[in-house]
Structures are given as C-alpha cells and as structure tokens.
C-alpha positions as CSV (number, residue, x, y, z in Angstrom):
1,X,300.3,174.1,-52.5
2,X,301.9,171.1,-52.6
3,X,303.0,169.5,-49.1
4,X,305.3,166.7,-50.4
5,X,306.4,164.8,-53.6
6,X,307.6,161.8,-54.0
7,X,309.4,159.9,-56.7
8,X,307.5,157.8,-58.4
9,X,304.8,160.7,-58.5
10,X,306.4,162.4,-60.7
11,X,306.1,159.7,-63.4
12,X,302.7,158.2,-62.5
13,X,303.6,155.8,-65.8
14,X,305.1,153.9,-63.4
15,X,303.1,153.3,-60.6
16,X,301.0,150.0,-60.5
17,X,297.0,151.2,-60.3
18,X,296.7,149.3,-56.8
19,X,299.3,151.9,-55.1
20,X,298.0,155.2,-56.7
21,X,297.2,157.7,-54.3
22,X,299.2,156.1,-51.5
23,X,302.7,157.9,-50.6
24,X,305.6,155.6,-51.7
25,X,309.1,156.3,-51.8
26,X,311.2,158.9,-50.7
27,X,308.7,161.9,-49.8
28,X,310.0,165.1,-49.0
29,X,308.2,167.8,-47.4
30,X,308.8,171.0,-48.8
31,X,307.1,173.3,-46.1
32,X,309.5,170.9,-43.6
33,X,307.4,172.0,-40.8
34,X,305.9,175.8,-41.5
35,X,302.6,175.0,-41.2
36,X,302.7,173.5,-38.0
37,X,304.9,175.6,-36.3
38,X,302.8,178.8,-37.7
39,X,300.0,177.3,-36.0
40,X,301.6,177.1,-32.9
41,X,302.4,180.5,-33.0
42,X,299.2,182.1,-33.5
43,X,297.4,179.7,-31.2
44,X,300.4,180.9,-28.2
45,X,300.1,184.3,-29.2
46,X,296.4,183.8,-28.9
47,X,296.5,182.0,-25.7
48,X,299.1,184.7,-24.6
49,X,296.6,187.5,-25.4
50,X,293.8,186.3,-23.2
51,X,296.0,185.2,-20.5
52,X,296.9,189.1,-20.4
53,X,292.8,189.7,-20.3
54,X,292.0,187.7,-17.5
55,X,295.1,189.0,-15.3
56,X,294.0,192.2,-15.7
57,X,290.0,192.0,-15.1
58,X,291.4,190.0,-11.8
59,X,293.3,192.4,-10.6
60,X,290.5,195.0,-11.5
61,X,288.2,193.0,-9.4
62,X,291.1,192.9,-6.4
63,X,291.3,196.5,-7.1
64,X,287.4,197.0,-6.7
65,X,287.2,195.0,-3.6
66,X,289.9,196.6,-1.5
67,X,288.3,199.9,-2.3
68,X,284.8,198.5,-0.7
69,X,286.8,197.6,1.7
70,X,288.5,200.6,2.7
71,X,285.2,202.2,2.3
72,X,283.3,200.1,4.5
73,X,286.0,200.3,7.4
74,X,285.9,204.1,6.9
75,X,282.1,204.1,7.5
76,X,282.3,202.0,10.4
77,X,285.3,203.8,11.8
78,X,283.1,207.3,11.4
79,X,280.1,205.5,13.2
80,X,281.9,204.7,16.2
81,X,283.7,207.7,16.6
C-alpha cells in the first residue's frame, strides 16, 4: 500500500543519488489519517470491552460480600435469639 507519493518520485530520473529515499516535495498522504484513526478504534473499543469486565467481576464481588454479610448477621441474629 502506498502511504504517500511525492513528486519527484514519480520520475526518480530526476532526483540527485544523495536525496533518494528521503521524502522531498509535496507528499500527499493518501490514507489522510485511516490508519491511525482505525487504530484508535480498536484499541477504545478494546479498552471499552475490558473496562465492562472488570465493572462487572467488581460488582460480582460486592454482590458476594453483602450476601456473607447478610448471612453472617442472620446466624448471629439466630444465636442470640
């Protein structure tokens, strides 16, 4: 895939040896950003995805401790009574 092309590639006739290979001229980007901005969308999506995972196993946990909780008060409320 080509990322960006500029001028004088085009015609490499009339580059001088000593500034092949180095971008000259008027470059222009033909994915203007794509790549980047895909990127950033998989990584959020990503980062989204596990954010959901880690909410939900600490609320599981919350969950699991107010049952122990509730059962341990029961128990001692049965003991006294």
């Amino acid at each position: 895939m080509l990322l960006y092309q500029s001028v004088t590639e085009l015609n490499p006739s009339k580059v001088r040896s000593s500034e092949f290979g180095r971008p000259k001229g008027r470059e222009l980007l033909t994915h203007a950003g794509q790549i980047s901005h895909q990127k950033a969308l998989v990584k959020s999506a990503l980062e989204c995805e596990n954010y959901e995972i880690e909410q939900k196993e600490i609320s599981s946990e919350m969950s699991l401790k107010e049952l122990e909780d509730d059962v341990n008060n029961l128990e001692i409320k049965h003991l006294k009574s």
